[in-house]
Backbone as XML, in Angstrom:
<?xml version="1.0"?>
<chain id="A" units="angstrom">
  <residue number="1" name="UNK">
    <atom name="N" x="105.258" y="93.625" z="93.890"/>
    <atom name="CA" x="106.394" y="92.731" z="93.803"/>
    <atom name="C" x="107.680" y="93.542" z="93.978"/>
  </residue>
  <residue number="2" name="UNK">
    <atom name="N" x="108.400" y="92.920" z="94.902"/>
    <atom name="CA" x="110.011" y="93.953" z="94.766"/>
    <atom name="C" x="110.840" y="93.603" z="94.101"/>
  </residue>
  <residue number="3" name="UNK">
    <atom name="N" x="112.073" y="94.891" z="93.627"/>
    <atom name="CA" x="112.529" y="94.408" z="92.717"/>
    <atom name="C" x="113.290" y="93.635" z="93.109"/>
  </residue>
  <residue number="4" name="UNK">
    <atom name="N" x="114.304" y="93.023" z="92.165"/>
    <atom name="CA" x="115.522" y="91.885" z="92.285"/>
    <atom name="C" x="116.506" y="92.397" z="93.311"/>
  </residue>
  <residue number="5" name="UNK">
    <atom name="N" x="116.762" y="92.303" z="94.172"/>
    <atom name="CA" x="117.692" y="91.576" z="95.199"/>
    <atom name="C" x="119.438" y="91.699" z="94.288"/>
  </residue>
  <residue number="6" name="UNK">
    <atom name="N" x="120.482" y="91.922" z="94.264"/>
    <atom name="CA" x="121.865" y="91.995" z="93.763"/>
    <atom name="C" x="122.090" y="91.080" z="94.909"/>
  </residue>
  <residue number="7" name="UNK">
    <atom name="N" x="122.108" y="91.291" z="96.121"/>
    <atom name="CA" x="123.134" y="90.103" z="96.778"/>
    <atom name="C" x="121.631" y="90.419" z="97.846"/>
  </residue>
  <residue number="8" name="UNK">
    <atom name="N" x="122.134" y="89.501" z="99.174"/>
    <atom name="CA" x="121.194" y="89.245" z="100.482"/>
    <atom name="C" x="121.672" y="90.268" z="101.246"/>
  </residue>
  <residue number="9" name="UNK">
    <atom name="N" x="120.263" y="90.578" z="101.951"/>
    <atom name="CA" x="120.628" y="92.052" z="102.651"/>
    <atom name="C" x="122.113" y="91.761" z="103.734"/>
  </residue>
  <residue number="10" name="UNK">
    <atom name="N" x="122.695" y="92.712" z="103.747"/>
    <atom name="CA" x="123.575" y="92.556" z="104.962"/>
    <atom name="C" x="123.402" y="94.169" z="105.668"/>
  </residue>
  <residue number="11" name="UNK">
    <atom name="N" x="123.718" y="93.564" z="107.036"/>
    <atom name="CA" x="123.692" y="94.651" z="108.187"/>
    <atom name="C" x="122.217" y="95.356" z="107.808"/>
  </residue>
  <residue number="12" name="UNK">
    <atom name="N" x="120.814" y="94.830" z="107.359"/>
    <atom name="CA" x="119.851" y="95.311" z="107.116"/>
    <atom name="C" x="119.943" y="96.269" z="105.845"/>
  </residue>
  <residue number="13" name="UNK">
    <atom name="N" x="120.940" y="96.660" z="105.295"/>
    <atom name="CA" x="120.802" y="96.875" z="104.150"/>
    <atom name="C" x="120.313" y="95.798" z="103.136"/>
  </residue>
  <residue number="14" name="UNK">
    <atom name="N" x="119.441" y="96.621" z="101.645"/>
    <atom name="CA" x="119.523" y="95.963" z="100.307"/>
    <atom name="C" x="119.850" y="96.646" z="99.698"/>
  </residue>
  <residue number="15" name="UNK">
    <atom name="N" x="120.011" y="95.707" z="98.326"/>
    <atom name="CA" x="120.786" y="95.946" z="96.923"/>
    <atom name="C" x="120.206" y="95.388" z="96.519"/>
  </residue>
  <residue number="16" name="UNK">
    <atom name="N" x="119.766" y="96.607" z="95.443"/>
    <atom name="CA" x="118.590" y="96.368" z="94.458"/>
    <atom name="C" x="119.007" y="96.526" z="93.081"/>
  </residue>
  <residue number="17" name="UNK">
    <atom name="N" x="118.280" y="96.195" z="92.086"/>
    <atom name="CA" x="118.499" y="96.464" z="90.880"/>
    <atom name="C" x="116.985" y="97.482" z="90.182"/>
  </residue>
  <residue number="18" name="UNK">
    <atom name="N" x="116.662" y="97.712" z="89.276"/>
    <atom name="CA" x="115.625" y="98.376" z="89.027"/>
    <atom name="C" x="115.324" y="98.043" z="87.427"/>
  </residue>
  <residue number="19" name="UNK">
    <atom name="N" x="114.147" y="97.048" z="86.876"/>
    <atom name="CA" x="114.303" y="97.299" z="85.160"/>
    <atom name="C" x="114.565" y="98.009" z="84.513"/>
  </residue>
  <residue number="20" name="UNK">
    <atom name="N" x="113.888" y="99.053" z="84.919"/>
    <atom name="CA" x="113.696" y="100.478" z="83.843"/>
    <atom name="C" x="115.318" y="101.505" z="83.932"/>
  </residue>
  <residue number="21" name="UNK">
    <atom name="N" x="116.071" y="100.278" z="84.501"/>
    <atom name="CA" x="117.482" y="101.459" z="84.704"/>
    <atom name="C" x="118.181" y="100.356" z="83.805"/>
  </residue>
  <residue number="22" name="UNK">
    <atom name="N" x="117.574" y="99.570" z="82.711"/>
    <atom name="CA" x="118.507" y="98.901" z="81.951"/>
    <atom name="C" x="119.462" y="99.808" z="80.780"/>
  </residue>
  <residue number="23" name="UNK">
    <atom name="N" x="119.074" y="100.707" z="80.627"/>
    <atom name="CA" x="119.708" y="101.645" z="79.367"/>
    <atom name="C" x="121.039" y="102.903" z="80.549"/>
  </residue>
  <residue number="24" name="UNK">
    <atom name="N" x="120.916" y="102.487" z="81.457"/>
    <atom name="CA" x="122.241" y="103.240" z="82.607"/>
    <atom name="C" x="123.236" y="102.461" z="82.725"/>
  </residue>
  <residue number="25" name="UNK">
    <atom name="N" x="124.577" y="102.782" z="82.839"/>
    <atom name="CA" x="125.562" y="102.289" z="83.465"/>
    <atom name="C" x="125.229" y="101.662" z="85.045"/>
  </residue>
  <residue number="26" name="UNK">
    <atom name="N" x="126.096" y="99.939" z="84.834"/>
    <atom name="CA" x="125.730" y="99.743" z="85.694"/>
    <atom name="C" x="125.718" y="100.211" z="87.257"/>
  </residue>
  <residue number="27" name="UNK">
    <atom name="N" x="124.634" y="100.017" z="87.978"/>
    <atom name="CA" x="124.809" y="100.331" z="89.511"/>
    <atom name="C" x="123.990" y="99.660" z="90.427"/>
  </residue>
  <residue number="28" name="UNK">
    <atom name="N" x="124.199" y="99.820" z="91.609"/>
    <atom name="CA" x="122.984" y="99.313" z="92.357"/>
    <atom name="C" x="122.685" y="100.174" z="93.463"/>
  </residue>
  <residue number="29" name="UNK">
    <atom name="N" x="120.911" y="100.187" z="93.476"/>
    <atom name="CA" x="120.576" y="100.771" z="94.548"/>
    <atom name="C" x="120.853" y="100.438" z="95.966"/>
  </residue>
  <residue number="30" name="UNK">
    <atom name="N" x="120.733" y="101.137" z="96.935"/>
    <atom name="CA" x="121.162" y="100.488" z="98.453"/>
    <atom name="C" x="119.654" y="100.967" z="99.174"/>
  </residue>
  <residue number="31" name="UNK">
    <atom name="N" x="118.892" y="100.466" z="99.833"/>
    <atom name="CA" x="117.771" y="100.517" z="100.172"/>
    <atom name="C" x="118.012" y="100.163" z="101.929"/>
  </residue>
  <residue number="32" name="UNK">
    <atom name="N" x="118.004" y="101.813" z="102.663"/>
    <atom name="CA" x="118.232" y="101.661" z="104.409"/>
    <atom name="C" x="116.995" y="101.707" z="104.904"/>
  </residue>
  <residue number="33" name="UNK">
    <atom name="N" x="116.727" y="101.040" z="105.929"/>
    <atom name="CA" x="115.486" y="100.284" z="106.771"/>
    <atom name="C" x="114.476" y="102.069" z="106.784"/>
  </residue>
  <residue number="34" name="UNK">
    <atom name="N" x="113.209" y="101.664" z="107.597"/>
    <atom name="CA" x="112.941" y="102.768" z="108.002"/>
    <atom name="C" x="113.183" y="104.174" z="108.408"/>
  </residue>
  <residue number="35" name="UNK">
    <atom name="N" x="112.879" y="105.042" z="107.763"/>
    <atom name="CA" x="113.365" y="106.078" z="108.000"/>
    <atom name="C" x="112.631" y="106.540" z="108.731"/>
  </residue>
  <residue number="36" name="UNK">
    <atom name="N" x="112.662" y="108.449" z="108.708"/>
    <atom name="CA" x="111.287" y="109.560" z="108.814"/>
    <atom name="C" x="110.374" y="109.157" z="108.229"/>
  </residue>
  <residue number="37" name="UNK">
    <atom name="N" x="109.139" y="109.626" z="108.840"/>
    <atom name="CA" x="107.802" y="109.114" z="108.448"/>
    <atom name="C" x="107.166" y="107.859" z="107.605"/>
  </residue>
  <residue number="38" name="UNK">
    <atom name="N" x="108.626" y="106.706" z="108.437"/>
    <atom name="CA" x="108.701" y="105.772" z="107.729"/>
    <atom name="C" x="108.195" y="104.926" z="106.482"/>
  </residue>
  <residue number="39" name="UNK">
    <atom name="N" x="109.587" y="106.062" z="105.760"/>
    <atom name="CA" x="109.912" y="105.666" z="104.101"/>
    <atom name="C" x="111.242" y="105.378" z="104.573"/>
  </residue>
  <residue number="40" name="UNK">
    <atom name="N" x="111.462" y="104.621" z="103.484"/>
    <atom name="CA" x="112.690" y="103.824" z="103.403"/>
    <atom name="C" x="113.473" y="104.870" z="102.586"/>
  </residue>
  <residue number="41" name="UNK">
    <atom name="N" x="114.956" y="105.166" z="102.754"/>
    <atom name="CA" x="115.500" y="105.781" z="102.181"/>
    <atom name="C" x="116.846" y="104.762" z="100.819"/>
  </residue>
  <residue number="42" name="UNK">
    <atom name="N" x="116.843" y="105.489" z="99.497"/>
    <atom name="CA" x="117.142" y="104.640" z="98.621"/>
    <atom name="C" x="118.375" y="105.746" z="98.357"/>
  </residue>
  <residue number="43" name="UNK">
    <atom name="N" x="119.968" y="105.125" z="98.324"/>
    <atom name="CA" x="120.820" y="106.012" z="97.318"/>
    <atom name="C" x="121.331" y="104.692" z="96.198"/>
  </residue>
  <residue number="44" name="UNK">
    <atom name="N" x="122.213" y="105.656" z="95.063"/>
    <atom name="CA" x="122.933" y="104.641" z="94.224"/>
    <atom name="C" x="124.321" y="104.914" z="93.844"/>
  </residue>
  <residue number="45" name="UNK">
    <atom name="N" x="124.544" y="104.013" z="93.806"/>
    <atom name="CA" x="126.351" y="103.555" z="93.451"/>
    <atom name="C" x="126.456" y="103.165" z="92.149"/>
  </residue>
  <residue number="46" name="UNK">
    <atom name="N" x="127.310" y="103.982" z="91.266"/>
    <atom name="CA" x="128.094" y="103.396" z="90.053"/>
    <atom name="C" x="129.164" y="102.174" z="90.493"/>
  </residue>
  <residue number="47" name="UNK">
    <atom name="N" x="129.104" y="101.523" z="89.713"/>
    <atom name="CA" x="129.870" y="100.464" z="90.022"/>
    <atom name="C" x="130.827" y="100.312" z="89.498"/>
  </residue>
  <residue number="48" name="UNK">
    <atom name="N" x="131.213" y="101.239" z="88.493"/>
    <atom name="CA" x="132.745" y="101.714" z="88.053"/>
    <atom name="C" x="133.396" y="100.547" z="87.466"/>
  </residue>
  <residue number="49" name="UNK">
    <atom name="N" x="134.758" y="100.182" z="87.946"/>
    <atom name="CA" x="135.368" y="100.984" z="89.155"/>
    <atom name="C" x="135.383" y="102.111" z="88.622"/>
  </residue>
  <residue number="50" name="UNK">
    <atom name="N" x="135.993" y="102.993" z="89.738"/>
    <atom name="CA" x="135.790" y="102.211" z="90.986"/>
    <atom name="C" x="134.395" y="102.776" z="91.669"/>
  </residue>
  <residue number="51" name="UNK">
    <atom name="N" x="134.020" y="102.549" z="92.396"/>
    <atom name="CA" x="132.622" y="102.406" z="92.986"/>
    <atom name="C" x="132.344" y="103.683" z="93.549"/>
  </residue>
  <residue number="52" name="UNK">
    <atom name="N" x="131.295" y="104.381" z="92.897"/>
    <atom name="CA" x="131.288" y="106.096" z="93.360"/>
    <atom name="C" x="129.477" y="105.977" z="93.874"/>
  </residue>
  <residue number="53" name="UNK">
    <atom name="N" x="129.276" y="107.082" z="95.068"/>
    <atom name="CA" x="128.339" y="107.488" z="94.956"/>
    <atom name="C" x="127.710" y="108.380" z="93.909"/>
  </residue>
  <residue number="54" name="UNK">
    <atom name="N" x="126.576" y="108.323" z="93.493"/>
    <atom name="CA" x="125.628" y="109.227" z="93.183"/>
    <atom name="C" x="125.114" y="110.185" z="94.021"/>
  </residue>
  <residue number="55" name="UNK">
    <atom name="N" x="125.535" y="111.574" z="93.810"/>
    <atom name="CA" x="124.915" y="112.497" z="94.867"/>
    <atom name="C" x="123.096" y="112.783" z="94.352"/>
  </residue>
  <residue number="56" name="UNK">
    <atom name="N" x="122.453" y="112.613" z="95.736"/>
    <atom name="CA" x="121.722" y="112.996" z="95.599"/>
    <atom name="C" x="120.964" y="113.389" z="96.681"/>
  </residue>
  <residue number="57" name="UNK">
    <atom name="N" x="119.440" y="113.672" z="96.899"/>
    <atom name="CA" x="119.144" y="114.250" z="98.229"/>
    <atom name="C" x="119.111" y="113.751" z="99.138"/>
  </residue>
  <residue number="58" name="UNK">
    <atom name="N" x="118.520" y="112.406" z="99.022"/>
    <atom name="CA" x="118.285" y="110.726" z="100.058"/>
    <atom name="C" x="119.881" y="111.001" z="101.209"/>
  </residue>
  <residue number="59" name="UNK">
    <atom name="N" x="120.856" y="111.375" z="100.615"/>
    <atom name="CA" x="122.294" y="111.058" z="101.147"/>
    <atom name="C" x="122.558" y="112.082" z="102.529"/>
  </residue>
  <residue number="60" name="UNK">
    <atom name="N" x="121.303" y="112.936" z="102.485"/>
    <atom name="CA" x="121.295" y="114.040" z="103.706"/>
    <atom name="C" x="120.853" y="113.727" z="104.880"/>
  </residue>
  <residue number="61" name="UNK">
    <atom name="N" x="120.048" y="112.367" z="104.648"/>
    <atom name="CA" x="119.214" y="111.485" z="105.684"/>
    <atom name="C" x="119.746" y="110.679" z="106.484"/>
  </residue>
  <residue number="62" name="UNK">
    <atom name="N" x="121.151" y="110.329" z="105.871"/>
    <atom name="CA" x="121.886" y="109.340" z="106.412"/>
    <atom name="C" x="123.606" y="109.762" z="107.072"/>
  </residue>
  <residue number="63" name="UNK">
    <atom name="N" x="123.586" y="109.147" z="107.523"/>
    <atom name="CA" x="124.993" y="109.692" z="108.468"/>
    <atom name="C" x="126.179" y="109.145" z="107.912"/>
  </residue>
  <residue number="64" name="UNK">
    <atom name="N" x="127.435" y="109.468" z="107.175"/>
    <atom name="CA" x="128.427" y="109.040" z="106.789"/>
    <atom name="C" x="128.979" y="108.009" z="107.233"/>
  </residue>
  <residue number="65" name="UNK">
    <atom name="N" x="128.784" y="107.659" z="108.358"/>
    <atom name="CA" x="129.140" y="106.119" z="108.388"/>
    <atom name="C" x="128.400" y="105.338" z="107.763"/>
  </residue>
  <residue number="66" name="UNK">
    <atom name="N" x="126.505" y="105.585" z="107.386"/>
    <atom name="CA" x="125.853" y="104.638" z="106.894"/>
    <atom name="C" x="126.599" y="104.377" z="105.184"/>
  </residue>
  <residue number="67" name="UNK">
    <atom name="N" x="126.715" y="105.384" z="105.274"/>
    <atom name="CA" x="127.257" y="106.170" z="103.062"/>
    <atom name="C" x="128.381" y="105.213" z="103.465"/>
  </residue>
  <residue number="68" name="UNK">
    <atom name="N" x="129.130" y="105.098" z="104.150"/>
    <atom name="CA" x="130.594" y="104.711" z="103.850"/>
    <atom name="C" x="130.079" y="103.182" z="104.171"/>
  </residue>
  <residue number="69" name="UNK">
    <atom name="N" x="129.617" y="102.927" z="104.779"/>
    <atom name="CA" x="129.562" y="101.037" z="104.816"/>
    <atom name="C" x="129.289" y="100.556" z="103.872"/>
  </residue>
  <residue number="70" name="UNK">
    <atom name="N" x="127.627" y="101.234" z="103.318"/>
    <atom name="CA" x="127.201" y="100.533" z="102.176"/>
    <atom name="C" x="128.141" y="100.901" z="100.946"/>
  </residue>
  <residue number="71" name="UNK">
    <atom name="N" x="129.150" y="101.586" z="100.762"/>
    <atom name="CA" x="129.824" y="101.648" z="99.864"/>
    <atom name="C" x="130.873" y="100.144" z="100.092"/>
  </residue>
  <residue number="72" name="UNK">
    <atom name="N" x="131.450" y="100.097" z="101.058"/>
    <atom name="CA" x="132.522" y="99.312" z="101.460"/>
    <atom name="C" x="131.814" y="97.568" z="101.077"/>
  </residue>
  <residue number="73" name="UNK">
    <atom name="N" x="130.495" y="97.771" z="101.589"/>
    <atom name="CA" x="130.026" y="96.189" z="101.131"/>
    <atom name="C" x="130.115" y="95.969" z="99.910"/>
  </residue>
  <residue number="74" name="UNK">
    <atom name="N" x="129.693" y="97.057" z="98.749"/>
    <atom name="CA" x="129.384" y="96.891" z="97.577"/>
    <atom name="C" x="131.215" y="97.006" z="97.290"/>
  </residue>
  <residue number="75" name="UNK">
    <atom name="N" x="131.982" y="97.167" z="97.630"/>
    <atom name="CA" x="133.394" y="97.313" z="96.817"/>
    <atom name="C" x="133.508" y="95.520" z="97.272"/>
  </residue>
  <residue number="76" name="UNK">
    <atom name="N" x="132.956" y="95.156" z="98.525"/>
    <atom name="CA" x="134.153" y="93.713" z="99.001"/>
    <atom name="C" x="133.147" y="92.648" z="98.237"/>
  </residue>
  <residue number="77" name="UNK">
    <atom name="N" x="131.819" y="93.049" z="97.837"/>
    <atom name="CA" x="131.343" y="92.176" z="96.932"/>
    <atom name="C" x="130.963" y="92.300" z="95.285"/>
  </residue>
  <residue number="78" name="UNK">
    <atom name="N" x="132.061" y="93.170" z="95.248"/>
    <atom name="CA" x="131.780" y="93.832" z="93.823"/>
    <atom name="C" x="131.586" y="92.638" z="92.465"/>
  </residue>
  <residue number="79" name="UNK">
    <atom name="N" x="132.229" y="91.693" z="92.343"/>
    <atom name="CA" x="132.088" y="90.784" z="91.507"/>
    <atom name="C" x="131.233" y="90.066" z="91.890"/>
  </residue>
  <residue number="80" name="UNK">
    <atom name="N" x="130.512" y="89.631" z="92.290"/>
    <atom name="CA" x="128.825" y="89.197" z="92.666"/>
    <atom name="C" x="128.172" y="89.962" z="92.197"/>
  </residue>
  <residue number="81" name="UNK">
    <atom name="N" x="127.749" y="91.416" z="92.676"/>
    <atom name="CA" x="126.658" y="92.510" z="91.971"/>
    <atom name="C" x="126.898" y="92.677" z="90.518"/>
  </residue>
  <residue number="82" name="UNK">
    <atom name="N" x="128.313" y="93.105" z="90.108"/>
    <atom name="CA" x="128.418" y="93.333" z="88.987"/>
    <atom name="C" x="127.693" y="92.000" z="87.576"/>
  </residue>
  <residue number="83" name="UNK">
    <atom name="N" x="128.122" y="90.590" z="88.194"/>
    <atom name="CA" x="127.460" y="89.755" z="87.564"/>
    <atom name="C" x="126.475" y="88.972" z="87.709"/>
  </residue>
  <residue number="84" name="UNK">
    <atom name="N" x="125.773" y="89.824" z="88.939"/>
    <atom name="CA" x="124.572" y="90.178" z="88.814"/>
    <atom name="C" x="123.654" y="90.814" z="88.359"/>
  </residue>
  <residue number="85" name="UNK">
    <atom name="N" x="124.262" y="91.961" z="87.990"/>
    <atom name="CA" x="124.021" y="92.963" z="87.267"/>
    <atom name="C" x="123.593" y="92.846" z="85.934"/>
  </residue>
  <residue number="86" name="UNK">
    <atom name="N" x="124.533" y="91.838" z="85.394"/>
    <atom name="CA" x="124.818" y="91.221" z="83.636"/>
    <atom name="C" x="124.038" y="90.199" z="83.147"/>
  </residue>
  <residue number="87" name="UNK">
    <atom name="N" x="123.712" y="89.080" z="84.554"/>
    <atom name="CA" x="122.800" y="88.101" z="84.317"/>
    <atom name="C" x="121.319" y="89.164" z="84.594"/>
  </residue>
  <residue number="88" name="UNK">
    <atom name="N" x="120.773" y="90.191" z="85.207"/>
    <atom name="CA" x="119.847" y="90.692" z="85.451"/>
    <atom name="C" x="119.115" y="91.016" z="84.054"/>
  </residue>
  <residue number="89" name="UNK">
    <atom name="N" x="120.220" y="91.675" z="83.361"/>
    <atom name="CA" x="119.845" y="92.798" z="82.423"/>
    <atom name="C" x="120.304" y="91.511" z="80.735"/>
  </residue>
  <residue number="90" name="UNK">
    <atom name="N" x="120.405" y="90.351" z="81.274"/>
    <atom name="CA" x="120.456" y="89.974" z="79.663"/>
    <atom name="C" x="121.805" y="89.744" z="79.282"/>
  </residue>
  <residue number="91" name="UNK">
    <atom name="N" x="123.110" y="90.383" z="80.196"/>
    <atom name="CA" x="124.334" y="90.281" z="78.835"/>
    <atom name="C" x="125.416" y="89.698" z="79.409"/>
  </residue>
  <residue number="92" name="UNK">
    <atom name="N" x="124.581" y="88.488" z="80.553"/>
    <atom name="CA" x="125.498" y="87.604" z="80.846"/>
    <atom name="C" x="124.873" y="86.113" z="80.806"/>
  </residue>
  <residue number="93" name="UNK">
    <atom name="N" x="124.841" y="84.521" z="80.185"/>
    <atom name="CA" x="124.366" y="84.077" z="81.004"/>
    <atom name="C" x="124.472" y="83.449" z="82.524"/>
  </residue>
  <residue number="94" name="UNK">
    <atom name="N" x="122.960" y="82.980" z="83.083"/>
    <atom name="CA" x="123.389" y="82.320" z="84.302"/>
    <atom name="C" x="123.604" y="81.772" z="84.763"/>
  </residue>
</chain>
């Protein structure tokens, strides 16, 4: 089963949420199509504000324009994810 969905993919990106990341500040994963040896490559965004990457290794795979879009979607739909985020995890209702 996959996890929950934050908003509908755009430009083939998703935004994901993850259970077991209920005790983290919120964020959401960004999940880019096929990669190398096709795995899907996953980074994550604090959702702040203001909206920061998480460095990590996944981010070497991808080309700074990909890093900078999926950042830019998640800033122009930030109040959707975020209360998505809240209804996900319990501390909003829906």
């Amino acid at each position: 089963m996959a996890p929950p969905t934050a908003i509908e993919p755009v430009e083939g990106l998703e935004f994901r949420f993850y259970a077991i990341d209920r005790n983290e500040r919120p964020h959401v994963h960004v999940v880019f199509g096929e990669g190398r040896r096709g795995k899907k490559t996953k980074i994550k965004y604090w959702l702040g504000p203001p909206v920061r990457l998480v460095e990590s290794k996944a981010v070497a795979r991808l080309n700074a324009q990909e890093v900078r879009r999926a950042r830019e979607i998640i800033e122009e739909r930030w109040d959707e994810i975020h209360n998505k985020w809240q209804e996900f995890f319990g501390l909003r209702a829906p």
